[in-house]
Each structure stands twice: as C-alpha cells, then as structure tokens.
C-alpha positions as CSV (number, residue, x, y, z in Angstrom):
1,X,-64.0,-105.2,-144.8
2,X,-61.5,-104.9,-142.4
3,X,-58.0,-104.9,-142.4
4,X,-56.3,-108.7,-142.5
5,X,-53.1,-109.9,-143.8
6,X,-54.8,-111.1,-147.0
7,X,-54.2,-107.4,-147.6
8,X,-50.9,-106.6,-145.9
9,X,-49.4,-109.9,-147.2
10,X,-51.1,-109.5,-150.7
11,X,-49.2,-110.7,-153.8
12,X,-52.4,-110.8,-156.5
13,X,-54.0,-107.7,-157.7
14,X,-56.7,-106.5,-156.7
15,X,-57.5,-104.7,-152.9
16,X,-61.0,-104.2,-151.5
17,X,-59.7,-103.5,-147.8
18,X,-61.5,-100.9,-146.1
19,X,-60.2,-100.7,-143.2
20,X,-57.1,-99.9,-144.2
21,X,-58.2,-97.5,-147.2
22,X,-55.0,-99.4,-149.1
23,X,-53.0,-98.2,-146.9
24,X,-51.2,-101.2,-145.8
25,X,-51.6,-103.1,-148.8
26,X,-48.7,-105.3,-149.4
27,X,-45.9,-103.7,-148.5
28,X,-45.4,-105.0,-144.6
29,X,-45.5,-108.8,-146.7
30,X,-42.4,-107.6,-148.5
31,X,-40.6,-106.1,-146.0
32,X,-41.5,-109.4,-144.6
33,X,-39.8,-111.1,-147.2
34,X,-36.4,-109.0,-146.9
35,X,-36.4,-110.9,-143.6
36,X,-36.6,-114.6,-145.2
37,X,-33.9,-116.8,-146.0
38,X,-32.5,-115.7,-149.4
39,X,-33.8,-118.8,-151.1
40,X,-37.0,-117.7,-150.5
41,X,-36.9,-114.9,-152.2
42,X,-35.1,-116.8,-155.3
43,X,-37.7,-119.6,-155.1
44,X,-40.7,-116.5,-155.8
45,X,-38.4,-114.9,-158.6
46,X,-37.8,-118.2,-160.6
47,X,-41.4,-118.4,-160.2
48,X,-42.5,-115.1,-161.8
49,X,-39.7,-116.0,-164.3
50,X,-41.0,-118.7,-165.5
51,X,-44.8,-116.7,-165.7
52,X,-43.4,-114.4,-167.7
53,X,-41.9,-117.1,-170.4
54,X,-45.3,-118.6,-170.1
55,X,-46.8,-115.3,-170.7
56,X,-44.6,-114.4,-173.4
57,X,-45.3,-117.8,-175.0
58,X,-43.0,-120.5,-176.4
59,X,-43.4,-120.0,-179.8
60,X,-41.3,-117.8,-182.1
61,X,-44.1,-115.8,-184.2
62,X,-46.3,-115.6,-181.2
63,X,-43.2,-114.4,-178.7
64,X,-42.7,-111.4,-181.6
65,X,-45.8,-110.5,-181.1
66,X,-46.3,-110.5,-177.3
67,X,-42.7,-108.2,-177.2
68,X,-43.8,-105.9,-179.7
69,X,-47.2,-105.7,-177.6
70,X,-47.0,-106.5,-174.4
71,X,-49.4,-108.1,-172.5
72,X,-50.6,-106.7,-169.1
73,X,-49.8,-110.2,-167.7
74,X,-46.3,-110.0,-168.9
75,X,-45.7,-106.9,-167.2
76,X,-47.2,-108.2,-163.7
77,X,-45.0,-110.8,-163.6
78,X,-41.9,-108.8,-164.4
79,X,-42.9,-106.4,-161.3
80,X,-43.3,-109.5,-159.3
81,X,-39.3,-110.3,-160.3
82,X,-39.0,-106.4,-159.3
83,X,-40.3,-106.6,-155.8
84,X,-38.2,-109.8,-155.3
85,X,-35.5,-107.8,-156.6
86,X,-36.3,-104.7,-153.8
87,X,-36.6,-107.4,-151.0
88,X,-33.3,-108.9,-152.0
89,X,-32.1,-105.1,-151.6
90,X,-33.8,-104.3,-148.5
91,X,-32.3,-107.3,-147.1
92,X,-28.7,-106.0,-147.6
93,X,-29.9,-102.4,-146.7
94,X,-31.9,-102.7,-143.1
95,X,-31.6,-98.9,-143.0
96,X,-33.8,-98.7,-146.4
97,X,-36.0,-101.2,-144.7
98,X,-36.6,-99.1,-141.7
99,X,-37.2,-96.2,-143.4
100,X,-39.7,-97.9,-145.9
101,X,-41.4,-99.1,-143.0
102,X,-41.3,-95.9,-141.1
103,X,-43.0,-93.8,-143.9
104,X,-45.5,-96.8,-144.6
105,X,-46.4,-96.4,-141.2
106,X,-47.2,-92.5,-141.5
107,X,-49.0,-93.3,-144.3
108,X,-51.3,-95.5,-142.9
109,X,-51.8,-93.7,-139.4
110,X,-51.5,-89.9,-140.3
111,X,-52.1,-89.3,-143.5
112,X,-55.0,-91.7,-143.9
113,X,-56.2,-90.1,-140.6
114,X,-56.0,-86.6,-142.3
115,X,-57.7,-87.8,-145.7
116,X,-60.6,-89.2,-143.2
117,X,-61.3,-86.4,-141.1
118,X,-60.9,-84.2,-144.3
119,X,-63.3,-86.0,-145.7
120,X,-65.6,-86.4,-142.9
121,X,-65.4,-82.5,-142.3
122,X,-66.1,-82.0,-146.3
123,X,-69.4,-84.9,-146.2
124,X,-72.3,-82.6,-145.5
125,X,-71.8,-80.8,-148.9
126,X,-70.2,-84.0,-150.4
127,X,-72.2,-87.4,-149.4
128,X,-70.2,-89.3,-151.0
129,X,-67.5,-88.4,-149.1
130,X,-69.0,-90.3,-146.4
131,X,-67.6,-93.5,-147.8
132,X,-64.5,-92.4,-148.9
133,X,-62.2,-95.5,-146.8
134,X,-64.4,-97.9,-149.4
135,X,-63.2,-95.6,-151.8
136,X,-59.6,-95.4,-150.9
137,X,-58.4,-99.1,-152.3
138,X,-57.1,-99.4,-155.7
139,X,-54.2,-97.0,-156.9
140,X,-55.5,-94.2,-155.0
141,X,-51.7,-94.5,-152.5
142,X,-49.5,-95.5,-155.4
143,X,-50.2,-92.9,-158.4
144,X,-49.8,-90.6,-155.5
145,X,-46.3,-91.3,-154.2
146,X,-45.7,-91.7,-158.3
147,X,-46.7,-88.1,-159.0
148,X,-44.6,-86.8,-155.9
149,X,-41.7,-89.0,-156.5
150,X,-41.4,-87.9,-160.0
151,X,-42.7,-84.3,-159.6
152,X,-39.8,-84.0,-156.5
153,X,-37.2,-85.3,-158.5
154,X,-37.7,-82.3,-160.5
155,X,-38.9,-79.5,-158.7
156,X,-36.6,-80.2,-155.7
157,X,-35.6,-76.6,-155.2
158,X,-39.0,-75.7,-154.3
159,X,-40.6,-77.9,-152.5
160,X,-43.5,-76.6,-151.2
161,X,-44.4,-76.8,-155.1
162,X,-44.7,-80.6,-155.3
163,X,-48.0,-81.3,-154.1
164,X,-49.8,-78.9,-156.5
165,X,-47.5,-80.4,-159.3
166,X,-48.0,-83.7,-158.5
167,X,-52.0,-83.3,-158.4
168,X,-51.6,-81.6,-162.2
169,X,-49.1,-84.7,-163.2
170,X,-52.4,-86.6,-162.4
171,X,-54.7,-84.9,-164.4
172,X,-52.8,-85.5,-167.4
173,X,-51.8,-89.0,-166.7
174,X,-54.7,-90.3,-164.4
175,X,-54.5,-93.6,-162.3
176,X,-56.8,-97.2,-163.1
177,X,-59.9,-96.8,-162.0
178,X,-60.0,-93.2,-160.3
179,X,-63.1,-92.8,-158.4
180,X,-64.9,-89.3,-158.1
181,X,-64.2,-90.0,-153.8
182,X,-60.3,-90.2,-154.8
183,X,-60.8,-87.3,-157.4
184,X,-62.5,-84.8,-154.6
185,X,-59.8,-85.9,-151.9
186,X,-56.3,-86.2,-153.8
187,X,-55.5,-82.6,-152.4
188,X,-55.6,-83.3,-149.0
189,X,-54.0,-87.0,-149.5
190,X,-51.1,-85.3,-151.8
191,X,-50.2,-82.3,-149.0
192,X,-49.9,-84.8,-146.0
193,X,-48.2,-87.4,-147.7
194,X,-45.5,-85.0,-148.6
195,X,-45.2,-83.6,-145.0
196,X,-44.4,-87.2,-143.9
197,X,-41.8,-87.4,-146.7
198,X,-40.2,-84.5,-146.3
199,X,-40.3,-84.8,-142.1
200,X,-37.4,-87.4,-143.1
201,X,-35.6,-84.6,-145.2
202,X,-33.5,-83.4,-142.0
203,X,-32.6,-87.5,-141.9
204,X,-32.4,-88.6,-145.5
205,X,-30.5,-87.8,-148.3
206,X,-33.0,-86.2,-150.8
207,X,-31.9,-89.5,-153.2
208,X,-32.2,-92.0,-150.2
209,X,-36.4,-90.3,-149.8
210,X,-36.8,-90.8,-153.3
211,X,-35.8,-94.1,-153.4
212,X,-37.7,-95.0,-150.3
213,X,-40.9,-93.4,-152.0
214,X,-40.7,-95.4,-154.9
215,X,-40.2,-98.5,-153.2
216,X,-43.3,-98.0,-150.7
217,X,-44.9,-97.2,-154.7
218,X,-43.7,-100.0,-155.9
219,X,-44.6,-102.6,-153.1
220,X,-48.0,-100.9,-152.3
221,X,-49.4,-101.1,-155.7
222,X,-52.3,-103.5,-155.8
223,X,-51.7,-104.8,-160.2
224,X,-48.6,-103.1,-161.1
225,X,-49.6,-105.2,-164.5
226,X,-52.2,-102.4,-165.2
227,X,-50.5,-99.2,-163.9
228,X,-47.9,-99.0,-166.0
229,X,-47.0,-95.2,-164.9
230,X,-46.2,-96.5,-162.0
231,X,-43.9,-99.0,-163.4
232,X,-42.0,-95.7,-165.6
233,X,-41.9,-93.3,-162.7
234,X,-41.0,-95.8,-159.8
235,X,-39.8,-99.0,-160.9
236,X,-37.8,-98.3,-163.8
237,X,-35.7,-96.2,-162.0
238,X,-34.5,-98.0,-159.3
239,X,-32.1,-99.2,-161.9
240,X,-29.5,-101.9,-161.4
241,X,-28.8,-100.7,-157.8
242,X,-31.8,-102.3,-156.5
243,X,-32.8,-104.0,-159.8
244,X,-30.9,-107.0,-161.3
245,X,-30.0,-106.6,-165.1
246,X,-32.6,-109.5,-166.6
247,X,-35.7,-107.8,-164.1
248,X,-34.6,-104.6,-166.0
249,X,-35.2,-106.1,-169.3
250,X,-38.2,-107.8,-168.3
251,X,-39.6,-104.9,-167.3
252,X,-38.4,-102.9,-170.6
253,X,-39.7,-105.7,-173.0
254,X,-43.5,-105.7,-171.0
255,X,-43.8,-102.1,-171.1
C-alpha cells in the first residue's frame, strides 16, 4: 500500500501503510491541526468528549463499573481530547511544532532508511526480513520513542546507554501486536532513532527533546486505546503544560 493521507491524516486506529512503514502515520494531520482555526480543534475535543461520556455510559451502576474498569474505548477517546490538547499547544508553541516536525521527518527519511537497508543487508539469513516495510505498521515507531523517552529521562547521564535500555524496557513491557520482523529489527530502529534525537541535543534543552519525543509518540500511535504504555510513559506526562486539567482526568479515570 502506498503512502496516502488516509495515513498521514489518520484519526482511527489501525495502519496498514507500507510505504511509509508507519512512519508518517498521523502525526503531519496534527501538526496540521495546530494550524486550524481554534474552533476547530474545540469542535474535535467536544466531540471525543462526548465519546467518552457515551463510552462511559449514562447510568450510575454501569458508569461505576466502566471507571473501576476501563474500557479500551474510553481510553481512545480520552487520547483523542489529548492530541487536541497537544495541537492546541503546538499552536501557541510554533518552535515545538517545528521541532516535532523536524524529528518526524528524520524518522521517516533516515531512520526508516537505515531499518530498510539493515534489513535488506540481514535478508539472506532472515527471509522474512524481506518484507519488513509490511511489517513496520502498527506500534512498531511509538513503543520505541516510549522506551527511549522514558529510558532517557532516566539514564540521561549516559546516553550512549539508552538504546540498549530502551530495547530491555521492551522485553519486559512489549508493544500490541509485535511481530517477529519488528522483534529482529528493534536494534537497529532503536540506535538511529536516538542519533536523530540526540543530533537536536546541541539545539534543545534535554526537557524540550523529551517533550518533543513524546508528542511525535503520542501523535504517531495508530490506537492509543490499546497501548496503554504509551499512554503512562508519553501522555501522562505532558501534564497540565500541554494537557488541560479534565483531558488529565480522562486519561487517569480510562487507564
């Protein structure tokens, strides 16, 4: 399949996109929307608002239950209010924008290369490697910049330690449906997505990358409602800087 804006301007789960290997999925629509008129953005929040009522559900004994456990449909529509929420922030921070974009952009044309050619290179031993860009879609680009994001955040004194940590931070938590393709190639995607993160080190803040990473993680994701490590090490701690208060609690209550 190749790439379209069906993928790049995706809002549903679910990604299939080939061509891109996930790489663009979603998050040039949102940086889109940081450009629209603001009532834009509040018309899609009311809208996932009201979802997450509707998922929730009207009456007492069954909202009880729903909150004390939480549907995966609750919690997609509370990370839809999120990325509203990031928009909303990206609009009043074009330098935030920019950056998100810039590192999107690596993603998708260096460190896709290099996971490609890796892969490519490793084939004759590994067939199956032979199809990895079909393999690529699904959380393969967000549980990554998850694991860095949260591994960097602690090991930020030695860096060249956050790859390898990251890759073990995935082994004990692992991402929806990991593929053997995304299993045999997670080295080579961690190392060069890190080298494009930390290129900005020497521009960036280590707090501004970080929050930059976990809004590319938050926006690439293809059903935030079923990756809800994603939701702990990214979303939630974008806090009520990017986050408004009630998107906070929403996405508290679904988790």
């Amino acid at each position: 399949m190749a790439h379209n804006d069906a993928c790049a301007y995706a809002r549903n789960p679910g990604c299939a996109c080939s061509g891109c290997g996930g790489s663009l999925h979603g998050w040039p629509g949102h940086l889109r929307l940081a450009e629209e008129p603001p009532e834009q953005r509040a018309s899609r929040r009311a809208r996932a608002e009201a979802e997450w009522y509707a998922a929730v559900g009207n009456d007492e004994q069954l909202r009880r239950r729903r909150l004390a456990a939480p549907t995966g449909r609750m919690l997609f529509q509370a990370t839809i209010m999120a990325r509203v929420d990031i928009a909303e922030h990206l609009a009043a921070h074009p330098g935030t924008a920019k950056g998100v974009g810039e590192l999107g952009a690596l993603l998708h044309e260096q460190a896709l290369a290099r996971v490609r050619a890796e892969a490519a290179r490793r084939s004759g031993t590994r067939p199956e490697l032979a199809q990895v860009s079909h393999s690529l879609p699904g959380h393969f680009w967000c549980s990554l910049l998850a694991a860095l994001v949260d591994t960097s955040a602690r090991w930020d004194r030695v860096l060249d330690k956050v790859p390898e940590q990251a890759l073990g931070s995935l082994e004990e938590e692992p991402p929806p449906d990991r593929n053997p393709v995304q299993e045999l190639i997670a080295d080579t995607a961690a190392e060069e997505i890190w080298h494009c993160a930390a290129a900005f080190l020497g521009v960036w803040e280590v707090e501004e990358l970080l929050l930059v990473m976990r809004v590319l993680a938050v926006l690439i994701c293809p059903d935030p409602g079923r990756h809800p490590g994603l939701v702990r090490r990214c979303a939630l701690p974008l806090g009520r800087g990017v986050l408004a208060e009630t998107t906070g609690i929403r996405l508290r209550q679904s988790m």
